[in-house]
C-alpha positions in Angstrom: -17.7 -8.9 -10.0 -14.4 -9.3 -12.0 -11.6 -11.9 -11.0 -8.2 -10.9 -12.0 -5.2 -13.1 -11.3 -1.7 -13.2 -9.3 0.2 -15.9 -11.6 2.8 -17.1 -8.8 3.2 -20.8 -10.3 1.6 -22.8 -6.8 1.3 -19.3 -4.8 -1.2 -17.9 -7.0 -4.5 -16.2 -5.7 -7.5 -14.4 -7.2 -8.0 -10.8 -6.8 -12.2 -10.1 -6.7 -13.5 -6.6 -7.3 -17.3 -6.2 -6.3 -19.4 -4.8 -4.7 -21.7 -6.7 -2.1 -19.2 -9.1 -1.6 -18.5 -9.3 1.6 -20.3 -11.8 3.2 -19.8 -14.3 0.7 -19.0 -18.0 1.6 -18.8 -19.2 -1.8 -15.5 -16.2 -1.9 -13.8 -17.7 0.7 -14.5 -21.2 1.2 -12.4 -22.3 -1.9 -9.3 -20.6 0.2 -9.7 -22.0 3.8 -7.9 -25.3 4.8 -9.0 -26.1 8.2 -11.7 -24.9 10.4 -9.9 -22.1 12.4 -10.7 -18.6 11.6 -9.1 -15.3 13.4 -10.6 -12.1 11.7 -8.1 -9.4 12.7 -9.2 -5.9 11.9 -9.5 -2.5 13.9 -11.2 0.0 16.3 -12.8 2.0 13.4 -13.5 -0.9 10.7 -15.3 -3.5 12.8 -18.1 -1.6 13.6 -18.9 -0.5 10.1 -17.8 -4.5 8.6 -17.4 -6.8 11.0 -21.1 -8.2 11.1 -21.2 -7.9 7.2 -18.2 -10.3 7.0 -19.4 -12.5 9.3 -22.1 -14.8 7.4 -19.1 -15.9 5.3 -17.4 -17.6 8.1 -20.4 -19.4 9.5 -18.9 -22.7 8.7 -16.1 -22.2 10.8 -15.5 -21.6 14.3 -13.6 -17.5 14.2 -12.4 -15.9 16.7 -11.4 -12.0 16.2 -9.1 -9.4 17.2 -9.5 -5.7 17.0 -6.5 -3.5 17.4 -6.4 0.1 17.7 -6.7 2.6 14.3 -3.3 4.0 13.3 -0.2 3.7 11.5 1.7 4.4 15.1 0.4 0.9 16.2 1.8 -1.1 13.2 5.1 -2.1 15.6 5.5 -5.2 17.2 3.9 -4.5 20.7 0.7 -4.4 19.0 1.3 -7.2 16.8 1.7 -9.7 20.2 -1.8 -9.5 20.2 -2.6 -11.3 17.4 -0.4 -14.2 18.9 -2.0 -13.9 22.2 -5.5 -14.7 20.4 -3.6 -17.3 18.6 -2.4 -19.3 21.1 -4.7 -19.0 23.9 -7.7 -20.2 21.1 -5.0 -23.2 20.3 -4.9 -22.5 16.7 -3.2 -25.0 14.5 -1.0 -24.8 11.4 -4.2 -25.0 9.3 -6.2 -21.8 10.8 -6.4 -19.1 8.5 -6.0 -15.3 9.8 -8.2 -12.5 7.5 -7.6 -9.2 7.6 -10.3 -6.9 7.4 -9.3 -3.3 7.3 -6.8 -0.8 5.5 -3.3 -0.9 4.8 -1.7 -1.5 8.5 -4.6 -4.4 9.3 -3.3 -6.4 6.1 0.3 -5.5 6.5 0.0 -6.7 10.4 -2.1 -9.7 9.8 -0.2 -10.9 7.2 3.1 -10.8 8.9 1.3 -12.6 11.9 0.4 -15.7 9.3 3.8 -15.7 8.0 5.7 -16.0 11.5 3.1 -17.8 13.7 4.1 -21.8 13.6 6.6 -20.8 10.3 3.7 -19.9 8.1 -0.4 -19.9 7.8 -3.0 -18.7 5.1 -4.6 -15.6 5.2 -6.8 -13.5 3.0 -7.2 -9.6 2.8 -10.5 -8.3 2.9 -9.3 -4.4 2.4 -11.7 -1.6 3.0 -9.7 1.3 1.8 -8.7 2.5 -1.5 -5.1 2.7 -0.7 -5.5 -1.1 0.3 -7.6 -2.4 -2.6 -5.3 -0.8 -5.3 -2.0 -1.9 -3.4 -1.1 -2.8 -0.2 -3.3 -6.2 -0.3 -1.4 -7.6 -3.3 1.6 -8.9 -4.0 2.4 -10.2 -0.3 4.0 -7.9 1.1 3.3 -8.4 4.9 5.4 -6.2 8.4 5.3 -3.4 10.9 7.5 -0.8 11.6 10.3 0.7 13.5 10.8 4.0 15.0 14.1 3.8 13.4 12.3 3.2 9.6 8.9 2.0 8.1 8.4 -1.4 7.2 11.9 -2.9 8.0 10.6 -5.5 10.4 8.2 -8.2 8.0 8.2 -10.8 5.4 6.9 -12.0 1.7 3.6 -13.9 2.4 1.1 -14.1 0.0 -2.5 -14.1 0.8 -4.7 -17.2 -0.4 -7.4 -14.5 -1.8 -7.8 -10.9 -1.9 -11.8 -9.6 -1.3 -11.9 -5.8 -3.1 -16.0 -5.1 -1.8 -16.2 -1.6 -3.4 -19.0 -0.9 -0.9 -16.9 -0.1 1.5 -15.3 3.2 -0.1 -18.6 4.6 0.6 -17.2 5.4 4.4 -13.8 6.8 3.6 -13.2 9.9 4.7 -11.3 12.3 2.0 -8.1 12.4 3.1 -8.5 8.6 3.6 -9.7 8.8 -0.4 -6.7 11.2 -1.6 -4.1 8.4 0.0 -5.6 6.3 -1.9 -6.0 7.7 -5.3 -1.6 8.3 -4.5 -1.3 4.6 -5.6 -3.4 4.9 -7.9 -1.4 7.8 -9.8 1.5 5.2 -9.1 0.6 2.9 -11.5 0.5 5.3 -14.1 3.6 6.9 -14.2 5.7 4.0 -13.5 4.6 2.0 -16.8 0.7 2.8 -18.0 0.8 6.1 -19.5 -2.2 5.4 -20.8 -4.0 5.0 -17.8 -2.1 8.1 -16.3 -3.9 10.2 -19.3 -6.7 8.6 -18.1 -6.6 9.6 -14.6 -5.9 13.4 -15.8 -9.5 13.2 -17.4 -11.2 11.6 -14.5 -9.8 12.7 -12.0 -12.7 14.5 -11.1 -14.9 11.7 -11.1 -12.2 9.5 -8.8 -12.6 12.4 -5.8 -16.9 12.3 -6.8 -16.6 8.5 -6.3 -18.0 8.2 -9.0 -18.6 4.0 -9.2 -18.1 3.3 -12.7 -15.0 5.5 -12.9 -14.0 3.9 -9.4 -14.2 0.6 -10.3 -12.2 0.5 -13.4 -8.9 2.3 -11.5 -9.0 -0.3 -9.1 -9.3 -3.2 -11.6 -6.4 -1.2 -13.8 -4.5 -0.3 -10.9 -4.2 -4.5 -9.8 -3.8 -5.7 -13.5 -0.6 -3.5 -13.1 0.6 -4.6 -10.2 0.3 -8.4 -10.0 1.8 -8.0 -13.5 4.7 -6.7 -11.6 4.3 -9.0 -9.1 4.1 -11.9 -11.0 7.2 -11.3 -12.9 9.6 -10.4 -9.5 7.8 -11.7 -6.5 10.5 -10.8 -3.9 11.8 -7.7 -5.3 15.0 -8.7 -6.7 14.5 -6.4 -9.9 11.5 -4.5 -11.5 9.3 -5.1 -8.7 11.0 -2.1 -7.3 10.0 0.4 -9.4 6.5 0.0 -7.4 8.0 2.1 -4.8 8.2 5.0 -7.1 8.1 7.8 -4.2 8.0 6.0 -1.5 11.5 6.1 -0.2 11.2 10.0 0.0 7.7 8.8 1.6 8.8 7.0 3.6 11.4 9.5 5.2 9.3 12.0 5.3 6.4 9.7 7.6 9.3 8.5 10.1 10.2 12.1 10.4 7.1 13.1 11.4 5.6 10.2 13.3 3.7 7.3 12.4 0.3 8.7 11.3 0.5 11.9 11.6 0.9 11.9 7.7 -0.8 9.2 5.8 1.4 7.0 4.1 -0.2 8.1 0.8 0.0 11.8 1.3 3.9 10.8 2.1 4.0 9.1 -1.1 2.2 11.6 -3.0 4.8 14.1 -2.1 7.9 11.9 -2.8 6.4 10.9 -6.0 6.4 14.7 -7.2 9.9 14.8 -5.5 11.1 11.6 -7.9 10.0 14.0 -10.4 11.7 17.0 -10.0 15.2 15.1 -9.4 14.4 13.0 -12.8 14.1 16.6 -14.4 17.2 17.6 -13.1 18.6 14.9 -14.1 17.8 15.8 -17.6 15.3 13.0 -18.0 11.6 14.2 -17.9 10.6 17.1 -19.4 9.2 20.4 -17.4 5.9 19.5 -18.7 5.5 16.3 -17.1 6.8 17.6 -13.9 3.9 19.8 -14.2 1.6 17.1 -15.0 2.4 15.3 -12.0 2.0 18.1 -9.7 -1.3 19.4 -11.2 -2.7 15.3 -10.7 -1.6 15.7 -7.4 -3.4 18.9 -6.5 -6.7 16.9 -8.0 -6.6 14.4 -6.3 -5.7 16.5 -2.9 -2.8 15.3 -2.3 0.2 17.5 -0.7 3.5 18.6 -2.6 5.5 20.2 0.2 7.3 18.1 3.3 7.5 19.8 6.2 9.7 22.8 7.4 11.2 21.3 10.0 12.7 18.7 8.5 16.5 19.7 7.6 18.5 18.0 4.0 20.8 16.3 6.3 17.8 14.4 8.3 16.1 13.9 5.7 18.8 12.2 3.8 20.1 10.3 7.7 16.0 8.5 7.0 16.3 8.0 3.3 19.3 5.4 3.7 17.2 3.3 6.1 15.5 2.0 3.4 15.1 -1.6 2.1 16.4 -0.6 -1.5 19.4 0.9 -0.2 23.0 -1.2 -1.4 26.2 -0.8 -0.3 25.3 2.3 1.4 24.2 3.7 -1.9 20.4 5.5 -1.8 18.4 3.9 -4.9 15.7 5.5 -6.3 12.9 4.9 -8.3 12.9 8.0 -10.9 11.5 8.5 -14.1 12.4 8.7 -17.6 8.8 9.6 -19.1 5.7 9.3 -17.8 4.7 5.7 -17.6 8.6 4.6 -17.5 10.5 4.3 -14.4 14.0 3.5 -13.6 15.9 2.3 -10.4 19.1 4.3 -10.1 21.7 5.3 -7.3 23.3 7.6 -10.0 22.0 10.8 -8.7 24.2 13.9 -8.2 23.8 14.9 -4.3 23.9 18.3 -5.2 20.9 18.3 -7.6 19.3 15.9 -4.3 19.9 19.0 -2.2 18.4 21.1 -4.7 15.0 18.9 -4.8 14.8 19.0 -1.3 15.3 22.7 -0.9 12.7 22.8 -3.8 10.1 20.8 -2.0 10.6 22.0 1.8 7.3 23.9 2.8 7.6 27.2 4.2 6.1 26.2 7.2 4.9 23.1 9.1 
């Protein structure tokens, strides 16, 4: 097992990446104030996970929650549930909530701790890639809105984050490409060296290979609470994170919640934040390439949807949380493993990258 760090001054938590880990008490125990415990997770993960994690709450009297499996049930509908439970088991202000499950499970659950009486623990127990390299750390907790993703939350950081490697054994692929998106992330934001890394194991990444597994996810969360720990609430350079994700982002609320995975979205938007940089006159037509050919390894798509016109497209990029003024920023790219924030694009070349990355068909 490794422990890594999120340095947050009296908000700091450990990160641990194992496998077999869990239904650990010894994990957990060290993060859990009172004796309440609601394990919220889903239709698809608690069958597989939710015995297994169960031996390290013995201690405690838990409760649990399952919600349905999808992205189009991160809203706040579904999120009453988790206050029903809540309430009607009387939990105090010292329960903890743990969310066991992907990206929308943690996201969900930890936007439940933040709001229910102003504020309880929680700890992530992710069991995808996507959610073990990113969306557990850094406490970023909400749902969505038909109108934009993730406009409805808050900053809550967890008390611990559990990475069990074990459970990557049941990911489907596609499941496995959205994750390895994130991973690439890291990379060309501000770890070129990782991101040559990733070029020559790629192959081993999409075997599963665990060795080659186990160090992206412990280099991909040494980069991000490093980011984290030096902007907690995004006032600055914890923005660059979002390198593709406002074109992401569009390009999931266009087409429904779920019906793209919200690394697939990012995958593509990342390889959009790329051309535009080019055309920009920043990054060279090599790396362009680069970035599509890492993307095509790791499955990921490179073409948005037909259907989905400029002017729509751009109508869903200024709902964004980044957006100032009614100025778009972006996260682009000056090399690989520098990014830059910047609302200094020319629309025109915008309207070329989109015409550029429009697939012929849907």
């Amino acid at each position: 097992m490794k422990t890594l760090g999120v340095e947050l001054g009296e908000r700091s938590y450990p990160i641990y990446i194992g496998n077999g880990l869990l239904g650990s008490p010894e994990l957990v125990k060290p993060h859990i104030r009172g004796q309440q415990v609601l394990i919220v997770s889903n239709e698809t993960v608690a069958p597989l996970y939710l015995d297994k994690v169960m031996p390290a709450f013995a201690d405690y009297q838990v409760e649990t929650v399952i919600l349905p499996d999808g992205e189009k049930y991160k809203n706040l509908d579904v999120l009453n549930r988790i206050y029903d439970q809540l309430l009607e088991k009387r939990f105090d202000r010292k329960c903890t909530l743990v969310a066991l499950g992907g990206g929308v499970i943690g996201d969900m659950t930890g936007f439940a701790a933040a709001c229910y009486q102003r504020g309880v623990d929680f700890i992530q127990i992710p069991t995808t890639l996507l959610s073990q390299v990113d969306s557990s750390v850094g406490g970023k907790t909400g749902v969505n809105h038909p109108l934009g993703k993730n406009m409805i939350g808050a900053f809550h950081q967890p008390r611990c984050v559990i990475a069990d490697t074990d459970t990557l054994d049941t990911l489907d692929e596609r499941q496995l490409s959205a994750g390895l998106a994130e991973v690439i992330k890291y990379g060309l934001i501000h770890d070129a060296e990782f991101f040559q890394w990733q070029e020559a194991n790629m192959g081993q990444l999409m075997a599963r290979e665990a060795e080659a597994m186990a160090y992206a996810i412990e280099r991909s969360c040494l980069d991000k609470a490093k980011v984290v720990a030096a902007d907690e609430r995004e006032g600055g350079i914890r923005a660059i994170l979002n390198l593709g994700h406002t074109f992401g982002h569009a390009i999931e609320t266009a087409v429904g919640y779920g019906e793209w995975l919200h690394g697939e979205a990012v995958g593509t938007g990342m390889l959009m934040a790329a051309d535009l940089s080019q055309r920009m006159g920043w990054l060279g037509e090599a790396d362009v390439e680069r970035v599509d050919a890492i993307l095509d390894k790791a499955g990921l798509p490179t073409r948005y949807p037909a259907s989905l016109s400029n002017a729509r497209f751009l109508e869903l990029m200024s709902v964004d949380k980044k957006v100032e003024a009614g100025r778009i920023r972006l996260v682009l790219l000056k090399a690989v493993g520098e990014a830059v924030i910047s609302d200094a694009f020319d629309p025109a070349l915008m309207q070329a990258t989109l015409d550029a990355h429009r697939s012929i068909e849907d």
